[in-house]
Each structure stands twice: as structure tokens, then as C-alpha cells.
N, C-alpha and C positions, 0 to 999 in steps of 0.2 A: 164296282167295276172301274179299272183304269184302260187307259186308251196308251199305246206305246208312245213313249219319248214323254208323258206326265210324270211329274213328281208328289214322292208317296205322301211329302206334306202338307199338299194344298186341302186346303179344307172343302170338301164339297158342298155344292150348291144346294139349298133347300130343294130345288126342285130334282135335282140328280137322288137326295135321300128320298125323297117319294116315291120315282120311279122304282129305285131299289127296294124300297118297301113293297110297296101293291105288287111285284115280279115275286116275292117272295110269299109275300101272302095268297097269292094264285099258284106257285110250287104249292104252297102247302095243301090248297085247298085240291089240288088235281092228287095227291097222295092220302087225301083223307075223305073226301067226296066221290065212294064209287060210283054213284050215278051219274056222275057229272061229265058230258060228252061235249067240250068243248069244239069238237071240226063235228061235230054230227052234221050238221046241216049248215046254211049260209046267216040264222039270225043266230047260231050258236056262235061261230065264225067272227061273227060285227062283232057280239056280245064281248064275248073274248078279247078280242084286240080292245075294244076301247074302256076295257075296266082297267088293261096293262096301262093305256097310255097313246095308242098307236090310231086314233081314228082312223077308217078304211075312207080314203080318202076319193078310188077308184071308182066306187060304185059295188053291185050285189053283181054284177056281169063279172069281174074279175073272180070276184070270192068262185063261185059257182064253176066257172070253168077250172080255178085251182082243186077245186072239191072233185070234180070231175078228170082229174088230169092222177090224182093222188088214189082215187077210187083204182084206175085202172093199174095203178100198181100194187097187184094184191097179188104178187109173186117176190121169189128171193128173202132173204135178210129184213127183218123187221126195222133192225137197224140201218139199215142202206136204204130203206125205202122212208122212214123217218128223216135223215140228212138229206134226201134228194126234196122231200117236202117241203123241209124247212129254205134249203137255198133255190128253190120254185119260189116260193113265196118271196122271197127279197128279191127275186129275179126281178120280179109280174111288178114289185113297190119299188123299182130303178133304187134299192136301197146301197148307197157305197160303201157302205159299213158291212164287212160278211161277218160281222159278229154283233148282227142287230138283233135287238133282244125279242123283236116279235116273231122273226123267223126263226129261232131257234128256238121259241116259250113254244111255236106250235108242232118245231119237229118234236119235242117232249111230249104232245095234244097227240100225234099220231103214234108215235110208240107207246102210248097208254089206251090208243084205241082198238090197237092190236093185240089187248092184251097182257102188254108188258107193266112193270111198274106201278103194281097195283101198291104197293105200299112205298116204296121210293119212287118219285119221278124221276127221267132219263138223267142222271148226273152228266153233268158239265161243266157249270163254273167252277169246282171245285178243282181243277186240275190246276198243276202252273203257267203261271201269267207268262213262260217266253215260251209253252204252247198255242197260247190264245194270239200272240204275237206273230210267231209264225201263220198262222190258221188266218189271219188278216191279210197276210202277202198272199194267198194261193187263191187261185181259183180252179172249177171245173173240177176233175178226179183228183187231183190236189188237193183242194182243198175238202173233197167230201174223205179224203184221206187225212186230211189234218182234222176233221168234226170227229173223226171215229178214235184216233189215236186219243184225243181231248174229254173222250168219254172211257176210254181204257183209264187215261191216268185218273178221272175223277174218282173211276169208282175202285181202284188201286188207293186214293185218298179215302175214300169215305171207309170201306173198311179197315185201314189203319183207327182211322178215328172210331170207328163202333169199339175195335179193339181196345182204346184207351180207356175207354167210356166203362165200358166192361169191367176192366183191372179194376178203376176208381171202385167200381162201383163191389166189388169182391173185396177191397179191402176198407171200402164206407160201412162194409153188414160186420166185418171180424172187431169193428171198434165196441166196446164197453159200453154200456148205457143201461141206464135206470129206466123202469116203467114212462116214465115222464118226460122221457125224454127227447128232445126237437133232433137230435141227430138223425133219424131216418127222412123227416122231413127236409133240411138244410139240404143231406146227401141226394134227394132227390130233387129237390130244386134245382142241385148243381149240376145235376148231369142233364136235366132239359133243358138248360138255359146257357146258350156260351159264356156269359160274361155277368157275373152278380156282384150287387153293391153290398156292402154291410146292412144298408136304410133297407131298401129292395130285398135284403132274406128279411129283415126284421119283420117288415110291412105283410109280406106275405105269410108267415110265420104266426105274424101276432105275438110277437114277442119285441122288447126293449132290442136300440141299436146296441148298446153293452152285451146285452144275453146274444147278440146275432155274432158279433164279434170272437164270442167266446166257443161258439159250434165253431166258428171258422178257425180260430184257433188250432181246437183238437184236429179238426182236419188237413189241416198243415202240418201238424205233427207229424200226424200221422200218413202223410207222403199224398195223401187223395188231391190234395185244394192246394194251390200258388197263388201266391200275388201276382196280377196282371201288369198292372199300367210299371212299378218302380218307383211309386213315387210315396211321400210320410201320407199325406193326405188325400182323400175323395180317391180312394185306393178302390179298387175294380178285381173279382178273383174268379179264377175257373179252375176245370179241373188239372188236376198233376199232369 
């Protein structure tokens, strides 16, 4: 995540990767953990916030009245009641940032408690960044109108991308291959994984960085796999 008026080439802060990690690693796990009820109650609530990052600094009196304020909107748009949740919560934490990651990780916690998003979580970051831009100037119906347009474009993005994933992956099964062959492997590593090294398919592979080189090869041929970074060396590849 960038913040408006940053530039795209400062290197970020170990601690900035972290935060982005554990926020990711908790997407995943809210799309892959159906039992997992993050706003159930108020120690699920702490739980929550401070595996992201965000210690609940307020007290359980806060959390509980938010739990209570979120209950009783059990009317309308799942969606709309999701965004009002999430900008209640950054209200209640005098947060200035409307695009703070614990208030919007928990409207994703309510739109998966209603049911939604049982296998994607609410998309959001995915949308464009002079969305999220805007979506930081507004507030009140404004801004819950800039959270909703920023989840239209996300998930406008995310299925383009199933889409690509797709293609790759329709013209990864029509390539040629012997019995022994690592290409269905390779082609499946690449489609779970944004961003793969030669070392990293080898490793996983069990196969020579040469032999990992050489799957990648065919795959570039064959239109599925590009080179990522541009560069002769410590070259990085995803899909076409």
C-alpha cells in the first residue's frame, strides 16, 4: 500500500512489509477458514486486531458497544452495512487515515459474517490506487460511496485476472509433454503464485535451476510465462 503524493520507488520499511504480510496472511486465512468468526464476540474482535497489528488500545467497552451498534444493523445491503462497520470502527479509534487497514480488514470480517465471501474476501485493495486516493478525501455518504465504487473496481480487477489465470492455464494443459514430465507442475506453481524465481520453481520442483529454466523456457514460448523484472539476471517470471 502507498499513501498519495509517495513515490513508487522508495523502498519500504521492514516494518510496512510485515504489516502487509500478516494483512494478507489474515485475507487468506478469513477465505480459507470457515469457521473462523473474527467480530463474533469482543475476544474474537482483540484477537483480530492485534494478530493484524492494531492493538485495541480503547478498552473491551469500545469493542462491545461497536459489536452492538453493528448487530443492530441487520437490515439493507450487506454491503452497506459492511462499509458503515468498518468506518464506525475508525470512527470509535479517532483514526485519520479512512483507509486504515484495521477498519476496512473488519468491514471484510462483517461481509463474511453475513455470509458473503465464503471463498474470496470482500475485494478491495485491488482496485486503482487514484480510487483509494479519492476514497481518502471523502467522508460520511461520500466516502461510503467511494468504499463501494473501490470494491466494484476491485472485483472488476479480480475477475479479469481469474480470467488471465484461466487462458494460461488452457494453453499450459494443450503444451506437449512426456510422462515425466515437470510442466504440469511448473504450470501450476505459476498460476498460484504471482511472482516465481528460476531457484524457487527448482526448489519446489526438486528439480536442477537448469531443468527449472528450461520448463520456463517452453512456457514462454509458448505465450503462458513472461519475464517479470527486465533485467539479464536474478530474473523474477509470472503469468502471460
Amino acid at each position: 500500500m502507498t499513501s498519495a503524493g509517495s513515490k513508487a520507488d522508495v523502498v519500504p520499511s521492514d516494518h510496512v512489509v510485515g504489516v502487509a504480510l500478516c494483512l494478507a496472511r489474515l485475507w487468506r486465512r478469513l477465505a480459507e477458514h470457515r469457521t473462523w468468526r473474527p467480530v463474533a464476540d469482543v475476544v474474537a474482535v482483540r484477537s483480530t486486531l492485534e494478530s493484524l497489528g492494531w492493538p485495541v488500545t480503547s478498552g473491551d467497552v469500545v469493542v462491545d458497544d461497536w459489536l452492538a451498534v453493528i448487530g443492530r444493523r441487520d437490515r439493507g445491503p450487506a454491503l452497506i452495512r459492511a462499509g458503515h462497520g468498518g468506518r464506525d470502527w475508525m470512527n470509535r479509534q479517532a483514526r485519520t487515515d479512512p483507509l486504515a487497514m484495521d477498519g476496512l480488514f473488519l468491514a471484510a470480517c462483517i461481509w463474511r459474517d453475513n455470509g458473503f465471501g465464503r471463498d474470496i474476501p470482500l475485494p478491495f485493495w485491488s482496485a486503482p490506487l487514484q480510487l483509494h486516493h479519492r476514497l481518502a478525501l471523502r467522508v460520511g455518504t461520500e466516502w461510503l460511496a467511494g468504499f463501494l465504487a473501490c470494491v466494484a473496481a476491485a472485483a472488476r480487477a479480480a475477475r479479469e485476472e481469474l480470467g488471465r489465470l484461466q487462458r494460461a492455464e488452457t494453453a499450459g494443459a494443450a503444451l506437449t509433454r512426456t510422462a515425466r514430465s515437470h510442466l504440469p507442475g511448473a504450470l501450476d506453481r505459476l498460476l498460484r503464485t504471482p511472482v516465481v524465481t528460476a531457484r524457487g520453481l527448482a526448489d519446489s520442483l526438486s528439480v536442477t535451476p537448469q531443468a527449472a529454466l528450461g520448463l520456463l523456457r517452453q512456457l514462454i514460448a509458448a505465450g503462458v510465462v513472461r519475464e517479470a523484472t527486465g533485467r539479464a539476471a536474478w530474473r523474477a517470471f509470472t503469468t502471460a
